[in-house]
LOMI-371246 format. One line per 8 residues: number of its first residue (from 1); their letters; for each residue x, y, z of N, C-alpha, C. Coordinates in pm, 1 decimal, always signed. Last residue first. Example, Ala and Ser with C-alpha at 12.3 -4.5 7.8 and 13.67 -1.06 7.14 Angstrom:
BEGIN
2> sa> +1285.0/-225.0/+708.0/+1367.0/-106.0/+714.0/+1290.0/+3.0/+787.0 ~ +1319.0/-569.0/+780.0/+1230.0/-450.0/+780.0/+1320.0/-330.0/+780.0
//
This chain:
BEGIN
186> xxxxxxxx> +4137.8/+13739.9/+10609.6/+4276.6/+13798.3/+10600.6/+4232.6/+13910.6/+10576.0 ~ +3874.6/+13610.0/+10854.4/+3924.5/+13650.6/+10692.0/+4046.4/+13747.0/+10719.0 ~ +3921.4/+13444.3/+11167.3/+3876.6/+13539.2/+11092.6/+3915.5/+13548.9/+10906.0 ~ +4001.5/+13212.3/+11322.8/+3833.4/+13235.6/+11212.9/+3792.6/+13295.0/+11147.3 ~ +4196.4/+13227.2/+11481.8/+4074.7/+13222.9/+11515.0/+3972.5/+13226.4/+11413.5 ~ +4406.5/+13268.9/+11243.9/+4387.9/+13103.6/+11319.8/+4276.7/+13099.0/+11413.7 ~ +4368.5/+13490.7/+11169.8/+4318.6/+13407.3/+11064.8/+4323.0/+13294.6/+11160.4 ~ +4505.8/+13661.3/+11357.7/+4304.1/+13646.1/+11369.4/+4300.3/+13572.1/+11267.8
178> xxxxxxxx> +4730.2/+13611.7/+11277.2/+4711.5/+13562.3/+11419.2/+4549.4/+13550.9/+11397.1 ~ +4902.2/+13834.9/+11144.1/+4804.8/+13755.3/+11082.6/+4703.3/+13654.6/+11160.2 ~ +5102.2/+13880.1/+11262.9/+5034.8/+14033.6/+11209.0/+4892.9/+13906.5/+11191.6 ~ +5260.0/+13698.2/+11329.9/+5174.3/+13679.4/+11477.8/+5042.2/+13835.9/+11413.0 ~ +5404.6/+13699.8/+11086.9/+5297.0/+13607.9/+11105.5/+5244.6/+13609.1/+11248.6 ~ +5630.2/+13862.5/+11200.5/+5504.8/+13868.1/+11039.1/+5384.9/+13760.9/+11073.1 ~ +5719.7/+13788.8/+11418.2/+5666.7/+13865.9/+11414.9/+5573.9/+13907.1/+11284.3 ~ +5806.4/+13516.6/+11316.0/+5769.1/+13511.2/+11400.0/+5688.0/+13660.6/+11426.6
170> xxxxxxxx> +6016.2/+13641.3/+11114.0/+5899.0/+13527.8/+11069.0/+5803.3/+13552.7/+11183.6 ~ +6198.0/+13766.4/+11320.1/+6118.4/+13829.9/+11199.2/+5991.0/+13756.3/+11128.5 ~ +6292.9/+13561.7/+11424.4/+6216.4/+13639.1/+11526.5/+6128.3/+13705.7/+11391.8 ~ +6431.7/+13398.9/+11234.1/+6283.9/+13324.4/+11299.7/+6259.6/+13456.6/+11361.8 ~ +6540.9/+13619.3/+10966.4/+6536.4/+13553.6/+11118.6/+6383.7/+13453.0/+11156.6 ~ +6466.9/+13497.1/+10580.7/+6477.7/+13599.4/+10680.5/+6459.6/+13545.4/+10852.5 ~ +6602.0/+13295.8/+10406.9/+6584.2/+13454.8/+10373.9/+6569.0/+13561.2/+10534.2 ~ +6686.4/+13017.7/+10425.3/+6587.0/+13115.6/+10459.7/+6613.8/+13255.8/+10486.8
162> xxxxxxxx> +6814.8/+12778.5/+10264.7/+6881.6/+12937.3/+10297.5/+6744.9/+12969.1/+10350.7 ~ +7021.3/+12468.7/+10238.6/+6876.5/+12530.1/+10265.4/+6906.5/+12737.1/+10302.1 ~ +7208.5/+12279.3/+10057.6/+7176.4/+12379.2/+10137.0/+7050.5/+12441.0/+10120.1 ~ +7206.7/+12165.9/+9784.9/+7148.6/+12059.5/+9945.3/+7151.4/+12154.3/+10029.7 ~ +7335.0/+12268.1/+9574.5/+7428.3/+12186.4/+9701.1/+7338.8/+12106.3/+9755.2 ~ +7044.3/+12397.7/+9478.4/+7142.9/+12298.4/+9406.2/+7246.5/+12284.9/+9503.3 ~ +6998.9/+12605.2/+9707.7/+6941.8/+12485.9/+9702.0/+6988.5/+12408.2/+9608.2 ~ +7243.7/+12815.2/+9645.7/+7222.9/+12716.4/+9756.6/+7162.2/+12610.1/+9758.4
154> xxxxxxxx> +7079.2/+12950.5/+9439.4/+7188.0/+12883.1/+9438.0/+7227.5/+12716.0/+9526.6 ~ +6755.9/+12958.1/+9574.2/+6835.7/+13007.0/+9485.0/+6991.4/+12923.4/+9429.9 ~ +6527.0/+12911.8/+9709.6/+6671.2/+12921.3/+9770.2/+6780.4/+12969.9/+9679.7 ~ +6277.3/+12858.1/+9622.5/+6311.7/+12808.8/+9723.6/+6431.9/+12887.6/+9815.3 ~ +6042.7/+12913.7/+9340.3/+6213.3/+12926.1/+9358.1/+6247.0/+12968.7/+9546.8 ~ +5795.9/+12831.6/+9468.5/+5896.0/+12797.9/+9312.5/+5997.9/+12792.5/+9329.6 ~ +5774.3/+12723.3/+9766.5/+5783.1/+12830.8/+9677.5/+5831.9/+12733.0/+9519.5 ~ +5531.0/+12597.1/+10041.7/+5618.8/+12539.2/+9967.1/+5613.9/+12698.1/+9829.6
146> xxxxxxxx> +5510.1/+12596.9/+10369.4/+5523.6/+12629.4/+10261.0/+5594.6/+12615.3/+10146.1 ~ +5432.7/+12310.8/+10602.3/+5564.5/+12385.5/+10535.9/+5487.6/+12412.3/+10430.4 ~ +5344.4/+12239.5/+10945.4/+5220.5/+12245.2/+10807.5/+5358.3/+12387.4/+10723.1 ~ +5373.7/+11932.0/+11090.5/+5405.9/+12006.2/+11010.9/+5367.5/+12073.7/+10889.5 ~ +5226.3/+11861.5/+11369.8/+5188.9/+11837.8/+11273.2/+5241.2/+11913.5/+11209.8 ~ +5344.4/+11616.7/+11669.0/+5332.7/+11725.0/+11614.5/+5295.7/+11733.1/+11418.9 ~ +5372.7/+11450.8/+11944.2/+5243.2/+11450.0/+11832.1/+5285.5/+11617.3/+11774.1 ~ +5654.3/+11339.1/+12031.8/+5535.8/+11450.2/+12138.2/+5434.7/+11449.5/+11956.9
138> xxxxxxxx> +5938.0/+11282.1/+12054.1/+5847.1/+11174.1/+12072.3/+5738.4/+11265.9/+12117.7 ~ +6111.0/+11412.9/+11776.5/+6027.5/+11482.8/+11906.7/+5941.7/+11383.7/+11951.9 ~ +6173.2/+11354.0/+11529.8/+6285.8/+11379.6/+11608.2/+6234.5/+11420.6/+11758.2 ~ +6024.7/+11123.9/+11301.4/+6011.0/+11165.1/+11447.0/+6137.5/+11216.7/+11515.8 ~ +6046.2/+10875.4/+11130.1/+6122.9/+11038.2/+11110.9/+6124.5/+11137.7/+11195.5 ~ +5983.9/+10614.8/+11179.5/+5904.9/+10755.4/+11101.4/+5993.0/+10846.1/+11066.3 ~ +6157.9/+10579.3/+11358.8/+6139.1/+10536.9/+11224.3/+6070.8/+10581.0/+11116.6 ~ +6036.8/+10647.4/+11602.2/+6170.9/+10712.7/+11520.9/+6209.1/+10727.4/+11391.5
130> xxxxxxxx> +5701.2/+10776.0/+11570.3/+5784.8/+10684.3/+11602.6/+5916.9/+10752.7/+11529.5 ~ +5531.5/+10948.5/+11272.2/+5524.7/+10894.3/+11418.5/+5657.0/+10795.6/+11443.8 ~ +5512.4/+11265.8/+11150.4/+5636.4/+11193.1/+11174.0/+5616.0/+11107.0/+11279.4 ~ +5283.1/+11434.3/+10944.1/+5331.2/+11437.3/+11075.8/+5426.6/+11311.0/+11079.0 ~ +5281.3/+11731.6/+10722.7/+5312.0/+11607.6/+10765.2/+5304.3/+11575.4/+10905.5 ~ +5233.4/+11911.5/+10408.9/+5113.1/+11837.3/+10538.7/+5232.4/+11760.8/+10598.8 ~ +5325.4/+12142.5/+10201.3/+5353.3/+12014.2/+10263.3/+5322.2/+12012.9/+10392.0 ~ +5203.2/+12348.2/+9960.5/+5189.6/+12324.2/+10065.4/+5251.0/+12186.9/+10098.5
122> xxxxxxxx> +5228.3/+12622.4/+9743.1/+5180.8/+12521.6/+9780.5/+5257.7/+12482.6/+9926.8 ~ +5304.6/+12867.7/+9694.0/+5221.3/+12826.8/+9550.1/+5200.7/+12656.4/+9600.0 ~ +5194.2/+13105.1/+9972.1/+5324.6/+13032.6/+9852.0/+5241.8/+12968.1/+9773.3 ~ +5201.5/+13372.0/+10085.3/+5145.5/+13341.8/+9927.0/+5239.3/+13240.0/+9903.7 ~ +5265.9/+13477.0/+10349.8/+5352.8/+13435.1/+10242.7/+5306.0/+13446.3/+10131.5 ~ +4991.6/+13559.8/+10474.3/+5121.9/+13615.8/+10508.6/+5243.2/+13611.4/+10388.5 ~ +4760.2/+13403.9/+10350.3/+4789.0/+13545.7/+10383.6/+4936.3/+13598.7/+10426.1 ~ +4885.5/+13124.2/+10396.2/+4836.2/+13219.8/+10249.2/+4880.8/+13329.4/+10278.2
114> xxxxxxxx> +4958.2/+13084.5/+10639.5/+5052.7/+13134.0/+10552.7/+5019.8/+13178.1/+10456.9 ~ +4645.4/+13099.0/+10723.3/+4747.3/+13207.1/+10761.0/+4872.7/+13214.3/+10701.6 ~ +4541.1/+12853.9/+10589.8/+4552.3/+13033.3/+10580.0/+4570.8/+13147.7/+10586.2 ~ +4684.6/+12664.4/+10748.2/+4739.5/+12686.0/+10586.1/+4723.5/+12815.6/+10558.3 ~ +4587.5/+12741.6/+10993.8/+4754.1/+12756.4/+10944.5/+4811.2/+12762.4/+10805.8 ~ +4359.8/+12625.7/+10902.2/+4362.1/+12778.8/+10939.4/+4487.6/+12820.8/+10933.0 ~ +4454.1/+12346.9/+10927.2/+4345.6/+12439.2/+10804.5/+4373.2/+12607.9/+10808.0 ~ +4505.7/+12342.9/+11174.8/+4615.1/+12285.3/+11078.7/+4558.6/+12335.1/+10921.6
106> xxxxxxxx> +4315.2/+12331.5/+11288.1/+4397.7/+12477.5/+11321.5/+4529.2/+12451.1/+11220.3 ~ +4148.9/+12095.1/+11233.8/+4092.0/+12269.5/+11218.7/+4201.0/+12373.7/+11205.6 ~ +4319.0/+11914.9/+11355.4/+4297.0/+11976.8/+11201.4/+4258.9/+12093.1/+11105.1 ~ +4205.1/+11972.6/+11661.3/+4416.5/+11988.8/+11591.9/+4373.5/+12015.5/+11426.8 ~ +3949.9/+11924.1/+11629.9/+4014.4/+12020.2/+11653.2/+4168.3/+12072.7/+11575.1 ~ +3965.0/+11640.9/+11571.7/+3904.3/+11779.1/+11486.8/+3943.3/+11922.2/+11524.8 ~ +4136.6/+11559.1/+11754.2/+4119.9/+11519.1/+11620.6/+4055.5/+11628.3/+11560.3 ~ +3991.4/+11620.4/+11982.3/+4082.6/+11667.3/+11970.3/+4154.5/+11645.2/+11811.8
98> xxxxxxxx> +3724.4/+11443.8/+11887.2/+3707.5/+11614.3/+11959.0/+3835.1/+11654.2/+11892.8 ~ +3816.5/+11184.3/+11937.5/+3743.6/+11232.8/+11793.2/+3733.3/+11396.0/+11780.9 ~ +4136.0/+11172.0/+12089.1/+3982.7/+11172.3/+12069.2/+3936.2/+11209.7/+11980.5 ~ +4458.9/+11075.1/+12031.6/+4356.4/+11169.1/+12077.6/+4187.9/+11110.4/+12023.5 ~ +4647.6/+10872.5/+11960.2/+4570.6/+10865.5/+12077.6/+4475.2/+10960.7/+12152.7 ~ +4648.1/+10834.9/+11705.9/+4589.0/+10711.1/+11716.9/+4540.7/+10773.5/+11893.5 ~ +4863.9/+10990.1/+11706.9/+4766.1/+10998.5/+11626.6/+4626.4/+10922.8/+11678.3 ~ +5119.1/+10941.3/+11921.2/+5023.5/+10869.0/+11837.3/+4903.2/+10973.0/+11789.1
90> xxxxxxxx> +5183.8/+11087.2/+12190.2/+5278.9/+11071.9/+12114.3/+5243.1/+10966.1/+11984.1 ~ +5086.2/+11349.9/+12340.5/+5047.0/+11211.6/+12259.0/+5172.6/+11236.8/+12198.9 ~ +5069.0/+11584.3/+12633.0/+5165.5/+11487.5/+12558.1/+5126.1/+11372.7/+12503.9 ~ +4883.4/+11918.1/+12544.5/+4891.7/+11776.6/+12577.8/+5003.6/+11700.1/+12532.7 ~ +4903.2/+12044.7/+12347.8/+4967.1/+12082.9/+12463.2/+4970.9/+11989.1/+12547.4 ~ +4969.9/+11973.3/+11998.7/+4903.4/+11960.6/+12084.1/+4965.2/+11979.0/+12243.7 ~ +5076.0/+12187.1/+11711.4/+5129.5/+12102.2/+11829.9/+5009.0/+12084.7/+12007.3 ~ +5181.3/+12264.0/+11393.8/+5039.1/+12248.8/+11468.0/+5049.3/+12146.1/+11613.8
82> xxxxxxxx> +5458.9/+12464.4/+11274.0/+5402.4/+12323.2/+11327.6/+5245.3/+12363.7/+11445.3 ~ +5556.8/+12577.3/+10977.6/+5515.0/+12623.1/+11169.0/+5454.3/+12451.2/+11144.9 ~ +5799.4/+12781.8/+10739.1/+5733.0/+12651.1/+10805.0/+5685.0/+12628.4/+10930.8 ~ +5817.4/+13019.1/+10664.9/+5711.3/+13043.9/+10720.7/+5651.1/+12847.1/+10806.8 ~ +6067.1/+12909.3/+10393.8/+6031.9/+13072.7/+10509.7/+5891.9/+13007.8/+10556.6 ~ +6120.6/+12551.4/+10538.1/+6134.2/+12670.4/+10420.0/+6059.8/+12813.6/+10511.9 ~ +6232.1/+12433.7/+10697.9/+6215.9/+12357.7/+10576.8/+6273.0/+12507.4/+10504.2 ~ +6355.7/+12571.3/+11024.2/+6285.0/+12569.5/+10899.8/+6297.5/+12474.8/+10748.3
74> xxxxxxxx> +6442.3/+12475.6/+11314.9/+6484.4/+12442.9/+11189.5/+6395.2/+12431.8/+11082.1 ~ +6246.8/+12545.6/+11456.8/+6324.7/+12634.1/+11440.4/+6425.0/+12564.7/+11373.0 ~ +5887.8/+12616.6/+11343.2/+6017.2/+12531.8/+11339.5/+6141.6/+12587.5/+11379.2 ~ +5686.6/+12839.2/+11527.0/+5787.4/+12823.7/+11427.2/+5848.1/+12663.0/+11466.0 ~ +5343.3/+12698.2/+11609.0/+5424.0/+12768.7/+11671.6/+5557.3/+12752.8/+11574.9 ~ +5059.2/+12685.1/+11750.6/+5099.8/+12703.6/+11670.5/+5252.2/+12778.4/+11674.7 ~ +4919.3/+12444.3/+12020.6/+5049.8/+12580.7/+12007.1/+5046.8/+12557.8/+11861.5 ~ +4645.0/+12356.4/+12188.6/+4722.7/+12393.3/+12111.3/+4821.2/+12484.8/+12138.8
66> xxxxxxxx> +4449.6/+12405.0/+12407.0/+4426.5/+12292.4/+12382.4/+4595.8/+12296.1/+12252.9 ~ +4429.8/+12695.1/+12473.3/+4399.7/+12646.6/+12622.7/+4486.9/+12465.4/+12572.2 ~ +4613.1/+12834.0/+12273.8/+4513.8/+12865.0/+12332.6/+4522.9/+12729.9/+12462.4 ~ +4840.2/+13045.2/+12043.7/+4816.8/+12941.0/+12168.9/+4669.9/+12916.4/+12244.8 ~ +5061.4/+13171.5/+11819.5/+4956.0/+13130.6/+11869.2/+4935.8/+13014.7/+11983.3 ~ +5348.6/+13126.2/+11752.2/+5293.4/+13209.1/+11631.6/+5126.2/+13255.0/+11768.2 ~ +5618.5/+13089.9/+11943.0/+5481.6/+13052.8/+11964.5/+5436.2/+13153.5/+11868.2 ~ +5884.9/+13037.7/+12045.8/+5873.9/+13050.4/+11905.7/+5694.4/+13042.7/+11856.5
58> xxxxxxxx> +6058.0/+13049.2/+12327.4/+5929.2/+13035.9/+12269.4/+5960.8/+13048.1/+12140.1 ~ +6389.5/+12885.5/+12464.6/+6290.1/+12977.6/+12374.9/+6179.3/+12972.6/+12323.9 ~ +6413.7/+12744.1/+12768.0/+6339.7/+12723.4/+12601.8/+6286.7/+12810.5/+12583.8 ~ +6375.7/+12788.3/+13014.1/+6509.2/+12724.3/+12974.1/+6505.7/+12714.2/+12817.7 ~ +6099.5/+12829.7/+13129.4/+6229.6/+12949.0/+13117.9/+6353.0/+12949.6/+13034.8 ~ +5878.8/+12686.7/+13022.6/+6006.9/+12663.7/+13115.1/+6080.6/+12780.1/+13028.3 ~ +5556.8/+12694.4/+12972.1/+5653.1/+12813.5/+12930.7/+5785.6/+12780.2/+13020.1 ~ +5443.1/+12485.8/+12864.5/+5431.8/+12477.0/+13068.6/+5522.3/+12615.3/+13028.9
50> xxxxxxxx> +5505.6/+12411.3/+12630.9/+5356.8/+12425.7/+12665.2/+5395.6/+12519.7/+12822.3 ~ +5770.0/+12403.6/+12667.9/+5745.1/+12520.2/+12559.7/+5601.1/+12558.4/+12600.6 ~ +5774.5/+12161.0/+12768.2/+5904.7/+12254.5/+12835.4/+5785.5/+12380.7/+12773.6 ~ +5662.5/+11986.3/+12546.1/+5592.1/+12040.2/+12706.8/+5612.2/+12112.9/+12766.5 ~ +5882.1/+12021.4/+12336.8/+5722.9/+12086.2/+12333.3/+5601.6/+12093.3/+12474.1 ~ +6090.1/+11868.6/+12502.3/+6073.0/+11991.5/+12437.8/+5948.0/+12103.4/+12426.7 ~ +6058.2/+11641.5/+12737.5/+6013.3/+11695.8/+12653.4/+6027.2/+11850.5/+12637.7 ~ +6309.6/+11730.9/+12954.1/+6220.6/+11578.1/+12905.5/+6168.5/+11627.4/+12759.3
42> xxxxxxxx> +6567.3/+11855.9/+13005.8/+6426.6/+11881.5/+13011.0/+6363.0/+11819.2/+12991.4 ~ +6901.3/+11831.3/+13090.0/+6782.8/+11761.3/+13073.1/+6630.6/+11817.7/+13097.7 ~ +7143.1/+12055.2/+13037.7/+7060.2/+11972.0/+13152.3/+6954.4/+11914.2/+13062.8 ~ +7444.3/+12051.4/+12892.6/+7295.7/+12060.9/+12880.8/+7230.4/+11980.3/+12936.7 ~ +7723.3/+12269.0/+12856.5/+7681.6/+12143.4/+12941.4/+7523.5/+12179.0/+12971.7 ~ +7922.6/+12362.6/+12610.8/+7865.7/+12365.6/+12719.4/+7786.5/+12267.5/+12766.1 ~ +7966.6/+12280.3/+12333.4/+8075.2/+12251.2/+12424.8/+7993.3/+12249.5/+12532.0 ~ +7761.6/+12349.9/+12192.2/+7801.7/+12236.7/+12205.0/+7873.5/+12154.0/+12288.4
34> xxxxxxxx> +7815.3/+12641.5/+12213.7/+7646.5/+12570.6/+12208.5/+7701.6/+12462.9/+12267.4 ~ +8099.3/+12687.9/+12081.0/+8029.7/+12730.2/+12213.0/+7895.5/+12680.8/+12276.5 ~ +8049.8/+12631.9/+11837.4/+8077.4/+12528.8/+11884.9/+8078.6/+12567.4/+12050.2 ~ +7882.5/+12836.3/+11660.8/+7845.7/+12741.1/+11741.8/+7917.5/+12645.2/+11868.1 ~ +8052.2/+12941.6/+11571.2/+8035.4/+13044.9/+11693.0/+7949.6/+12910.8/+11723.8 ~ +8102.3/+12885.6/+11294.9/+8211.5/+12832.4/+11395.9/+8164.6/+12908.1/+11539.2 ~ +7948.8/+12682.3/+11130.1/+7948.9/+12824.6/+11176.3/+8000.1/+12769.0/+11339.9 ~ +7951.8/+12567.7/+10785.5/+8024.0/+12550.3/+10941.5/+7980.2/+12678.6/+10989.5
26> xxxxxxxx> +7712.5/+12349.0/+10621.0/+7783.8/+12519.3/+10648.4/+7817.2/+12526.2/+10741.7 ~ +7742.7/+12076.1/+10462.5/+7729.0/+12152.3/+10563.2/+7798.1/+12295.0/+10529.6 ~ +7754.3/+11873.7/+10245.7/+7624.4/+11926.9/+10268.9/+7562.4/+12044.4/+10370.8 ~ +8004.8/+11716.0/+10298.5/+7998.5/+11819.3/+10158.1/+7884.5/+11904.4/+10214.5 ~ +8072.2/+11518.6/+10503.0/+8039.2/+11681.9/+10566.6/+8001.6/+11794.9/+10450.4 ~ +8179.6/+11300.3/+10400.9/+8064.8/+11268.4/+10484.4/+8016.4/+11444.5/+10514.1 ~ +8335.8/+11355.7/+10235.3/+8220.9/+11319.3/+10150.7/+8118.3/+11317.4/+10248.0 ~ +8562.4/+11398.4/+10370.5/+8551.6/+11503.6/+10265.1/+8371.0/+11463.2/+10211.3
18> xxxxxxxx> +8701.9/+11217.0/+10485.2/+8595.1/+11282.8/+10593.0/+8563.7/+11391.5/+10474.9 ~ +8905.7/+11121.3/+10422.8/+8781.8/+11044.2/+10406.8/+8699.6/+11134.1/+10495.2 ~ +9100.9/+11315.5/+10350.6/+8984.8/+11286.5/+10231.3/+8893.0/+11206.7/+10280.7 ~ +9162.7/+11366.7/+10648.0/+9107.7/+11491.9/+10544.8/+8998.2/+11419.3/+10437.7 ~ +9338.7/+11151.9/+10665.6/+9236.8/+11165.5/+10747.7/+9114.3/+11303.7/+10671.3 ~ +9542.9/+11192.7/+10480.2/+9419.8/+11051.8/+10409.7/+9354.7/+11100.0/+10551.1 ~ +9652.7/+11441.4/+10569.5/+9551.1/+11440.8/+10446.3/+9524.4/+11308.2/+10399.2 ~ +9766.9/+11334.0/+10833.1/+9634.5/+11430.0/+10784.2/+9578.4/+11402.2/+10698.1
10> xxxxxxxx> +9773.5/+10962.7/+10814.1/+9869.3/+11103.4/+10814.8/+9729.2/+11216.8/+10765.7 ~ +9730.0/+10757.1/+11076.7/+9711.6/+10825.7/+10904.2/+9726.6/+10944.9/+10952.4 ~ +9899.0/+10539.6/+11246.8/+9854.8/+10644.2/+11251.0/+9868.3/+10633.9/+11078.3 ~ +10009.7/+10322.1/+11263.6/+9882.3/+10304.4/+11245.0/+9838.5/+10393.8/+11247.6 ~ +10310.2/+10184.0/+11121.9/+10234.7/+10294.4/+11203.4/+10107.3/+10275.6/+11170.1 ~ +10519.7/+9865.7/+11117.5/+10417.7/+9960.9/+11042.5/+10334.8/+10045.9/+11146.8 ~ +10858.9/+9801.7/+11070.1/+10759.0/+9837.4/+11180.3/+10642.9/+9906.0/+11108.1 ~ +10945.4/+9460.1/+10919.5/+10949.5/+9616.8/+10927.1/+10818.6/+9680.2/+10986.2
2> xx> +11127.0/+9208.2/+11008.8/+11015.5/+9241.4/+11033.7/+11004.1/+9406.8/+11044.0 ~ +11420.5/+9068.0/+10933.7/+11375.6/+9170.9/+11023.4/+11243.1/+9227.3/+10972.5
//
């Protein structure tokens, strides 16, 4: 007689193998309301944000006719902003020698405006093309993150990230500083 085997796993071997894939997270259980609900389609994010769609929070440090300076809202670190063309490229490779100098210019001036605002003791440049890149936004964006000594404190030994203070609060310290991305001195 052939003995019957279950294919169900019992909680706790379902528990341990899921123990290694989630070490790196902080649950926050008010999210799962976000998740559950039902999310229409906007195409692009950063166009939604250019064209001001109602449906997307701003996070805009600055703006003018050709650009958005504007928060991460998943921060690296306190004051990380991105340099974002209003236009949709999705290449490096596809703006003009003009818009090229331009976007850099304000990616310069962003460094100086976190000077002035933060003081950190350095800086990470990036941009992310294609998926493979690292690209979570098919839209040309330029990440200009402050970088501190001491980051996070505890937390950052796990792999957790902590930022100290709200995006609206970031967002309002650094819009104090706003005439450094036109040209001016702090």
């Amino acid at each position: 007689m052939k003995k019957k085997v279950s294919k169900k796993k019992d909680k706790k071997e379902e528990q341990i193998s899921y123990a290694g894939v989630y070490k790196d997270y902080i649950w926050a259980k008010s999210r799962k309301t976000y998740y559950r609900r039902e999310h229409e389609s906007i195409g692009c994010v950063f166009c939604a944000i250019a064209n001001n769609d109602p449906r997307i929070e701003r996070k805009v440090v600055y703006e003018d006719e050709k650009l958005m300076v504007m928060l991460n809202v998943f921060p690296y670190t306190l004051g990380h902003i991105m340099v974002v063309p209003k236009r949709h490229y999705i290449s490096i490779l596809d703006l003009t020698d003009d818009d090229l100098l331009y976007l850099f210019k304000m990616v310069q001036r962003s460094i100086k405006l976190l000077k002035a605002a933060y003081n950190p003791e350095g800086f990470d440049i990036g941009i992310n093309l294609g998926k493979v890149g690292g690209a979570s936004i098919e839209h040309l964006h330029i990440h200009v993150v402050p970088r501190y000594t001491v980051e996070a404190g505890f937390m950052e030994a796990t792999g957790t990230r902590v930022i100290p203070s709200s995006l609206d609060d970031v967002l309002n310290h650094l819009r104090r500083y706003v005439g450094v991305l036109l040209g001016e001195e702090p």
